[in-house]
N, C-alpha and C positions, 0 to 999 in steps of 0.2 A: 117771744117766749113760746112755750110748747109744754104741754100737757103731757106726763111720760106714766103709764101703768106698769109696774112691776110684778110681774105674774109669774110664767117658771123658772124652772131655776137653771145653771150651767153647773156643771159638777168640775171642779179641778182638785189636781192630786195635790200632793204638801210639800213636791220636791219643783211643783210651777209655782206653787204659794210661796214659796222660801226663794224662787229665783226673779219674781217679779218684785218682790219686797225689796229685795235687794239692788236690785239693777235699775228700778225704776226710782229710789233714792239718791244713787249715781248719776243719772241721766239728769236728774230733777238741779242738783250741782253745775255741771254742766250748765246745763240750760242757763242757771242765776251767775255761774263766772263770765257766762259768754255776753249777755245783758248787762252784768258791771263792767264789762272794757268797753261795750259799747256807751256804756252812760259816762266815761271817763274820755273819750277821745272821738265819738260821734256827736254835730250838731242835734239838738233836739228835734229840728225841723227833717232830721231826715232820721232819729234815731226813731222817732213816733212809727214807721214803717214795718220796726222788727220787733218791738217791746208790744207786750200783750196789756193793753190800759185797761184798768177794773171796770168792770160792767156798773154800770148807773146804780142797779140795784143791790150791788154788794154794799154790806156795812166794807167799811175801814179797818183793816187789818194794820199792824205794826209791819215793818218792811216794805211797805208803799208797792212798787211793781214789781218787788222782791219778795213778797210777803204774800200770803194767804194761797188758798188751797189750788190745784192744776191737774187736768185729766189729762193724764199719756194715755194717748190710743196705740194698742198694742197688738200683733197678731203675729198666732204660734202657724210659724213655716217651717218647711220640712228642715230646715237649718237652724231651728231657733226660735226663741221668741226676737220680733224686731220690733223697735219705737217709731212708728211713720209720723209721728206728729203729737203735740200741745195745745192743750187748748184750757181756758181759764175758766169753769163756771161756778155758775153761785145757786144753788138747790133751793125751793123753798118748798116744803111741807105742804100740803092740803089736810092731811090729816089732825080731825079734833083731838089737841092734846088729852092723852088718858082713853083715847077713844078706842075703838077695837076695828082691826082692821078689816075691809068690809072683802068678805068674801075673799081670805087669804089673800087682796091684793093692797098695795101700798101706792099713794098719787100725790103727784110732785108736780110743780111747776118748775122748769129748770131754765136761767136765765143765760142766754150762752154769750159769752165775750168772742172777741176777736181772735179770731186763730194766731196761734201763737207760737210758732208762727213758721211759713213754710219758708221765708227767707232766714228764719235765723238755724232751720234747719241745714239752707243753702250754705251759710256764713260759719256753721261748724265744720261741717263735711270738708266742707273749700279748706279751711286751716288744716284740717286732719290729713288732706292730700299733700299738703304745701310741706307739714312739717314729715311725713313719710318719706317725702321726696329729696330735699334740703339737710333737716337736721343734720343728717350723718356726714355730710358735707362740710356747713356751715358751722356746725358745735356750738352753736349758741344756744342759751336756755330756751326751751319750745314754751310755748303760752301752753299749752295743756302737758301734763306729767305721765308717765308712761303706764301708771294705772288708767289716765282717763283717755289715754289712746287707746288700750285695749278696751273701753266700753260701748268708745264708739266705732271701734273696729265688728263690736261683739254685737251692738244692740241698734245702731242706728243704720239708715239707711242712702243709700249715695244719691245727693241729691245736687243738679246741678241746672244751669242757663240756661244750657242748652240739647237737646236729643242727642247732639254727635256720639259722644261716650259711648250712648246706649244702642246705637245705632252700628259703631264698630263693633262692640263685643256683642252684639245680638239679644242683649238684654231686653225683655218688656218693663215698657217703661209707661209713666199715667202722670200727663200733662195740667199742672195746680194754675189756675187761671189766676192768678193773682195782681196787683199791679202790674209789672210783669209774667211772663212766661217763666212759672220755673217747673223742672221736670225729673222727676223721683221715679226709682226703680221701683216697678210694681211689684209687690209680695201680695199671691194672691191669701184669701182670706179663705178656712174652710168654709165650704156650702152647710146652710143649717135651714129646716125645716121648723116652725114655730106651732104650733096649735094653740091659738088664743081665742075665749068666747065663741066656738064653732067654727071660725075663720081660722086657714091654713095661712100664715105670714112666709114668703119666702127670702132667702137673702144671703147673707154673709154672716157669718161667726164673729166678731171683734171683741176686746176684752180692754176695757177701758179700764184705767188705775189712780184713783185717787191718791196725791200727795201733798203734802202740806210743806211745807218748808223743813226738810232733812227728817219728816215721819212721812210712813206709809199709813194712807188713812183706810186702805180699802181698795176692793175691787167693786168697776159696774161693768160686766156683762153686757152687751147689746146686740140685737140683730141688725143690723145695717140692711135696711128694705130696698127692693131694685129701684126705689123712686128716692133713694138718695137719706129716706127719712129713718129714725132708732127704734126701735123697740128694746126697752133696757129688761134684764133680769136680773133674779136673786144670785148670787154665789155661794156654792155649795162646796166646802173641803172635805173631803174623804183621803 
């Protein structure tokens, strides 16, 4: 676990707030039908690899590893906002109920679950390709509908085994050490500049989205530090 201080804020407009609400609800689908075929025809002993298990310290949600809340990490590229990944966490307060927060900052301990995951990112993508390629061929009914092809044609990002792909088309690509080697096309992140407590924080721009099972709970803002670690902020709409 890790201590996160909440300090300034990211400013976004209403027409990125109406399209992350949107698309990160979508995605959030997605992610729970691709987890139900796999809890329907994957062994457990190998389905544990791609399903994201509740962290130790979350309470119990209804919907078991369908259920309770999921941070899409998000970042606006010159093409769009893209989803490069899922990940499950459980937030816990520091702040004394009723208290006043000290010195306009807000402190959390945030309890991080298992990434969640860059194979089942693999495991969409992979289908996404298979049915672009076949459907119109084969005319069978595709496991995803032609709304949630265009979401993850629109929002996700092509993630595969192996470099080759990215290698032919000349794509940058940023290699997920995971059990495996798997390897996603890099969308870089804007550069952002932090000014915190007299320290300058340097980094990346990422815009993380809280979702709940088919609600949008939220955005958290964070600077992604060259040493790999977050600095979260407030979000601001205008």
């Amino acid at each position: 676990m890790r201590k996160i201080v909440l300090s300034q804020a990211i400013r976004y407009g209403k027409e990125d707030v109406n399209e992350l609400e949107s698309a990160s609800i979508k995605v959030r689908k997605i992610y729970d039908k691709t987890i139900s075929m796999l809890a329907q025809h994957v062994p457990d002993s190998v389905r544990k690899y791609w399903a994201c298990p509740r962290p130790a310290q979350e309470p119990y949600s209804e919907g078991g590893e369908h259920g309770g809340t999921v941070f899409q990490k998000w970042i606006q590229s010159p093409s769009g906002w893209k989803c490069i990944g899922c990940e499950r966490h459980y937030v816990e307060s520091l702040d004394a109920p009723g208290g006043k927060e000290r010195q306009g900052k807000r402190e959390y301990v945030f309890h991080n679950g298992r990434l969640q995951s860059m194979m089942l990112q693999l495991l969409i993508w992979s289908q996404f390709e298979e049915i672009s390629l076949f459907h119109p061929v084969l005319g069978d009914a595709p496991f995803y509908d032609d709304e949630e092809m265009e979401v993850i044609s629109a929002y996700f990002v092509p993630t595969y085994v192996t470099p080759i792909p990215f290698e032919q088309s000349g794509k940058p690509f940023k290699k997920h050490n995971t059990r495996f080697p798997v390897y996603q096309e890099l969308i870089s992140a804007p550069p952002l500049l932090l000014h915190l407590d007299g320290e300058v924080l340097e980094g990346t721009w990422m815009t993380g989205v809280y979702v709940d099972r088919g609600h949008f709970l939220g955005l958290g803002p964070y600077l992604k530090n060259t040493d790999g670690t977050r600095t979260f902020m407030q979000a601001l709409i205008h």
